[in-house]
One Martini backbone bead per residue (centre of mass of N, CA, C, O) as a GRO file, in nm:
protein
  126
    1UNK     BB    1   2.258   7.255  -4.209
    2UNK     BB    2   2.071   7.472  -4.078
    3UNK     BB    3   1.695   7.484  -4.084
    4UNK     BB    4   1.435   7.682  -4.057
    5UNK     BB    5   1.070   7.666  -4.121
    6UNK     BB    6   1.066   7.908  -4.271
    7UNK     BB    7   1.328   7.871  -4.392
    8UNK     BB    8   1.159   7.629  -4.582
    9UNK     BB    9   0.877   7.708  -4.674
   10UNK     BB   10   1.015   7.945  -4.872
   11UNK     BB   11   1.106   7.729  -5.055
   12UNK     BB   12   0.856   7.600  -5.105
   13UNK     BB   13   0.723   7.800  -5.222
   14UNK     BB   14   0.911   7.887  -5.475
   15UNK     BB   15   0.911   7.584  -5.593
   16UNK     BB   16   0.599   7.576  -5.638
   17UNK     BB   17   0.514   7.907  -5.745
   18UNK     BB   18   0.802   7.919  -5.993
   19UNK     BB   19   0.906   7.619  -6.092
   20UNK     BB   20   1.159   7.589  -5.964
   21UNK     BB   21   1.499   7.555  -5.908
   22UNK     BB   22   1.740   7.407  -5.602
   23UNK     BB   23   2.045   7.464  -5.472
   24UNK     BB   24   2.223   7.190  -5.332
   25UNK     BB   25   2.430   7.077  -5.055
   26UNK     BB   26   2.559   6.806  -4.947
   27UNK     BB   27   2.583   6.699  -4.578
   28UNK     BB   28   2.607   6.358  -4.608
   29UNK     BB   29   2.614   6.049  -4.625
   30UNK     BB   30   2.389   5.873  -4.661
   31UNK     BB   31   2.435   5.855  -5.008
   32UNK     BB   32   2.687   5.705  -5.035
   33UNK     BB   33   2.768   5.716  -5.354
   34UNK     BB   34   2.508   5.854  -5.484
   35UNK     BB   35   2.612   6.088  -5.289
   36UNK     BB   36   2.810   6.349  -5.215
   37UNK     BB   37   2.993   6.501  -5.007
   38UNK     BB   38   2.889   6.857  -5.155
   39UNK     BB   39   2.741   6.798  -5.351
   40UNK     BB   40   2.536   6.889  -5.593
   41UNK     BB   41   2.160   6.959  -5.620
   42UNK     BB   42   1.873   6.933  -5.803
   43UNK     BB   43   1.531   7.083  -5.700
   44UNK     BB   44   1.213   6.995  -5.726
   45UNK     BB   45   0.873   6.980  -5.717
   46UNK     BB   46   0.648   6.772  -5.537
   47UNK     BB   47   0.398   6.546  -5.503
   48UNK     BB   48   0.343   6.317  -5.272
   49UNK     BB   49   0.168   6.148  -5.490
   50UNK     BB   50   0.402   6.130  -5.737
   51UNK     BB   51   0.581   5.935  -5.595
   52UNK     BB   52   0.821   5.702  -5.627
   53UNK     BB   53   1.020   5.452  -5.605
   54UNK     BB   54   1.363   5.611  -5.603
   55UNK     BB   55   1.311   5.869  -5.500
   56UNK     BB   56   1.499   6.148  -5.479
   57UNK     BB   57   1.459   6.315  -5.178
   58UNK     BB   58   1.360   6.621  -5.002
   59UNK     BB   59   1.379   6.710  -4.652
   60UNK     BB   60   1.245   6.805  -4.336
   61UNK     BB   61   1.441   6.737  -4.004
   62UNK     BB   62   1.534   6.856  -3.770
   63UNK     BB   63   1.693   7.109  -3.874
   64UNK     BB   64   1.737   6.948  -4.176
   65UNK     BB   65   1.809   6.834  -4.503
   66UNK     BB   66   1.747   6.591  -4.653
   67UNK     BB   67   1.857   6.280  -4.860
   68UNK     BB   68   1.640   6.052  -4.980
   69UNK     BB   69   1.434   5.767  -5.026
   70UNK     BB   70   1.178   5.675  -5.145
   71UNK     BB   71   0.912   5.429  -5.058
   72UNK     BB   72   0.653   5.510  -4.919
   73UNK     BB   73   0.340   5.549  -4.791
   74UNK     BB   74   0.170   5.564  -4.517
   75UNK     BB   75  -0.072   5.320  -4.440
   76UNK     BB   76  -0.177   5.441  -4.176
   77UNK     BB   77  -0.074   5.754  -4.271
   78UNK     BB   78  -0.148   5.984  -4.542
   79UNK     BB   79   0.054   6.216  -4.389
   80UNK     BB   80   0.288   6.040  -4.486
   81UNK     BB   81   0.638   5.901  -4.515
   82UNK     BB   82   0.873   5.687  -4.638
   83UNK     BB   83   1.247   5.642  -4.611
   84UNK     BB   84   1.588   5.562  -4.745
   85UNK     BB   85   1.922   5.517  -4.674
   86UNK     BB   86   2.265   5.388  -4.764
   87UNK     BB   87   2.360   5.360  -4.521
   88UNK     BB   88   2.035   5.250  -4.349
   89UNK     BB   89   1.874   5.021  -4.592
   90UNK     BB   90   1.773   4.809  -4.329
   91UNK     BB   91   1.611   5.087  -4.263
   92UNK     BB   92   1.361   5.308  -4.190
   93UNK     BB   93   1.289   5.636  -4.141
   94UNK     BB   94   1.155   5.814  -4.002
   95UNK     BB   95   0.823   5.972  -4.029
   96UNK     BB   96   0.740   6.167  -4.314
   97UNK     BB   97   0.561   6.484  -4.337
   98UNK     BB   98   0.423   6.588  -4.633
   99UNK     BB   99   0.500   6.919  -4.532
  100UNK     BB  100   0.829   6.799  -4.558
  101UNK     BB  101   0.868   6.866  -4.850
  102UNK     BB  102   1.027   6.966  -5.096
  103UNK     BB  103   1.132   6.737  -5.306
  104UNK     BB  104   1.340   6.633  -5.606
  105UNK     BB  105   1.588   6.488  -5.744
  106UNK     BB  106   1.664   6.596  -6.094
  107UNK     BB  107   2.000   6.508  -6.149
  108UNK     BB  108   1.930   6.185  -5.993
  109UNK     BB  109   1.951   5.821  -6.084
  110UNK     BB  110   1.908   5.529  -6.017
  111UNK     BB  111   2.056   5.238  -6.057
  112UNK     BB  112   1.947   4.900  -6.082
  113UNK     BB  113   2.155   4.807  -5.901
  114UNK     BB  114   2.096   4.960  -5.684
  115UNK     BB  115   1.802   4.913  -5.637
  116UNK     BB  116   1.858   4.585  -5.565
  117UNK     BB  117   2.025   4.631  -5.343
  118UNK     BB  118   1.810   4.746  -5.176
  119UNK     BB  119   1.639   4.542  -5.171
  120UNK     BB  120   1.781   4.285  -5.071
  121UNK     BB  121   1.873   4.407  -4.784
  122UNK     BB  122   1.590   4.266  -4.671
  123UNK     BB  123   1.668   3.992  -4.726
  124UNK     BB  124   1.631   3.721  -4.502
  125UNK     BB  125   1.922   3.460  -4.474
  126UNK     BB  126   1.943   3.132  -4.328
   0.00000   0.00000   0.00000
């Protein structure tokens, strides 16, 4: 679904100012199977400055809302941050700029195998 800047920002602000959450549907595999396409998901604001590793963020990106893992703030420039989808675990998203991050999935934690699966996927086995 696209989402112009206008209608993301609205969304921004009435998660930050009223504390509220954001009933979304996912419509990408990005994140298949611990996320599947059609499922809600809500949304709560956070700080990017408060994010953590496997932190399931939504953020704001060539007019679509996307779904992945937060993975790091970006060491070169903190206005930025890096996430990693489950499609494409072997590789980091673009750099997504820190006022594009809509807020963090409240009801939905990957699980400790998850995790390691995508830790793993990083090594490489001569």
């Amino acid at each position: 679904m696209k989402i112009t800047k206008q209608e993301f920002h609205f969304i921004q602000q009435k998660l930050k100012n009223d504390k509220d959450h954001y009933i979304l549907r996912v419509v990408s595999d990005s994140m298949t199977p611990f996320i599947k396409v059609g499922e809600k998901v809500e949304i709560k604001y956070e700080n990017v400055k408060n994010l953590k590793i496997f932190d399931t963020v939504v953020f704001w990106s060539n007019g679509i809302l996307l779904c992945h893992f937060f993975w790091s703030s970006d060491s070169e420039n903190e206005d930025f941050f890096l996430t990693k989808s489950l499609k494409y675990r072997n590789e980091f998203d673009l750099k997504n700029n820190n006022q594009h991050l809509l807020g963090i999935v409240s009801d939905k934690n990957a699980s400790l195998f998850l995790k390691i699966k995508m830790i793993c996927s990083n090594i490489s086995i001569f």
